[in-house]
C-alpha positions, 0 to 999 in steps of 0.5 A: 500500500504504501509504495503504492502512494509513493508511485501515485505522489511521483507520478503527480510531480510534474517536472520544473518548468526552466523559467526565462530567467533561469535560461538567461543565466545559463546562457553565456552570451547574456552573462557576457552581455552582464559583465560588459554593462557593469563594466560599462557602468564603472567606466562611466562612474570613473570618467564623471569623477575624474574628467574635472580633474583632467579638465583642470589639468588641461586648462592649467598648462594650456595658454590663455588664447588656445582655451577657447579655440574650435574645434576642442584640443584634449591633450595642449598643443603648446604647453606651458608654465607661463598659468603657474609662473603667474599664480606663483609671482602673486604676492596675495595667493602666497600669503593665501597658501600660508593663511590656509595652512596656519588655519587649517593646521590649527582647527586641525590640532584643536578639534582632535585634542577636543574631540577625542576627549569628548568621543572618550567621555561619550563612548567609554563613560556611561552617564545620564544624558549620553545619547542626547549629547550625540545627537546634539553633536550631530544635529550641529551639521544638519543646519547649512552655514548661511543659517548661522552666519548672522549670529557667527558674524555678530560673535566675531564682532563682538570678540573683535576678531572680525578681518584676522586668522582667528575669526576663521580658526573660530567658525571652522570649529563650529564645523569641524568638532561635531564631525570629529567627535561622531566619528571618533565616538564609534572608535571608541566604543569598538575598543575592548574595555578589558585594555583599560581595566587592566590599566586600571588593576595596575594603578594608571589614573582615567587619563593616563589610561586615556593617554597611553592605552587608549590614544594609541589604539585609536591612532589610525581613527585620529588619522583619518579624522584629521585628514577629513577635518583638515580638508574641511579646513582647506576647503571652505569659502563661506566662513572665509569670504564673510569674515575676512576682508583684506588679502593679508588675511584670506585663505585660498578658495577666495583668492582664487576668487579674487583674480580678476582680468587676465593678460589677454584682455580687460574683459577675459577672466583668467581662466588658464591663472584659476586652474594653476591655482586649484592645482597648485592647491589640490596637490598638497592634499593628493600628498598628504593622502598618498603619504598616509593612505594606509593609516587612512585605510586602517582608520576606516576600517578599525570601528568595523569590527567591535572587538 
């Protein structure tokens, strides 16, 4: 009886249909067509980020009367110094690169050594109000910066600080801690806490185990951290145009901004001296990413893992 209805239940199992989707897949011819789309995909992702840059190159070794010329030359057919020659004989962008790297050192400095006691507090103390706090820190980057610029300009005034480095060192903090707390906070919470109980067994104060054990665990995070906030630092034009207003004064982005008519002509703008001039400060960043890419790498990955 039984291997009766064994027989009956397989004879009414009906063999799988090959749906059109499992046909494709076997097909070669479809996962050729696949890898050539994603490929494709990845092609055109990497020319959207890169040609900014490659035009940027272009125009900065290009001469002033062959940038606008028809039809369109990829790679210069004369190529000269002459942009870079221009950019680097100015006196107000030499102080500029010197404004920018005092500043940005600074806001640098001062926003690891706050923010990496404020992300120990907040990710190895325990204390009423902690996640509220976060949340507060995070909050800080939601509002865009032409909302707080009035009551920042009053401040500055206020303090006197209105046309000098430390108006800028000031403001850029109001951006910069926030992100360098949040990112810091979840390496801190990744680290193992038998590391500071042993310190602890063996006598070490909160800050000497703050100092000598946990400093050096999170030193890839402080990397990567300082480098997002030095960026920041370099980057910003806002901040910098409101609250400075002489030359001796301005950082980079503005001086860029400042070049006015070029050597061709009173009505052309100096195109070919503006591209030197992102270049010239771009690369210092290239550098310093290059020079620390695998304490970048390791500082991304370190909070991945708890433990």
């Amino acid at each position: 009886m039984t291997e009766t209805v064994v027989a009956e239940r397989k004879a009414k199992v009906q063999p799988r249909a090959v749906t059109w989707r499992r046909a494709a897949r076997r097909n070669p011819l479809w996962r050729a067509a696949k890898r050539i789309a994603f490929y494709l995909l990845v092609a055109a992702i990497f020319v959207y980020a890169l040609f900014p840059f490659y035009w940027v190159i272009r125009s900065a070794f290009t001469p002033e009367g062959d940038l606008f010329i028809t039809p369109i030359h990829w790679i210069p057919q004369h190529p000269t110094l002459q942009n870079f020659r221009y950019v680097l004989e100015t006196s107000d962008f030499k102080k500029a690169l010197i404004n920018s790297t005092i500043v940005a050192a600074s806001v640098t400095v001062i926003a690891l050594a706050l923010g990496a006691l404020a992300s120990y507090a907040l990710g190895r103390i325990k204390f009423r109000g902690r996640s509220l706090l976060m949340y507060l820190m995070l909050s800080m980057t939601i509002f865009p910066q032409i909302a707080i610029l009035g009551a920042l300009y009053t401040m500055i005034n206020r303090f006197h600080f209105f046309d000098s480095l430390k108006a800028l060192v000031f403001s850029y903090m109001l951006l910069v801690i926030p992100l360098t707390v949040w990112v810091l906070t979840s390496f801190m919470r990744a680290l193992p806490r038998d590391l500071e109980e042993a310190a602890y067994i063996d006598g070490a104060s909160p800050f000497q185990t703050f100092y000598l054990v946990v400093l050096p665990l999170v030193a890839p995070a402080l990397v990567t951290t300082g480098m997002l906030a030095f960026i920041a630092s370099w980057n910003e034009f806002l901040f910098a145009l409101s609250f400075t207003e002489t030359p001796a004064h301005h950082t980079v982005p503005v001086a860029i901004t400042s070049f006015t008519t070029g050597r061709g002509g009173t009505f052309q703008y100096p195109w070919g001296e503006v591209m030197a001039a992102t270049l010239i400060v771009t690369i210092p960043l290239i550098v310093l990413v290059l020079l620390l890419q695998r304490r970048i790498v390791a500082g991304l990955t370190a909070g991945a893992v708890k433990g």
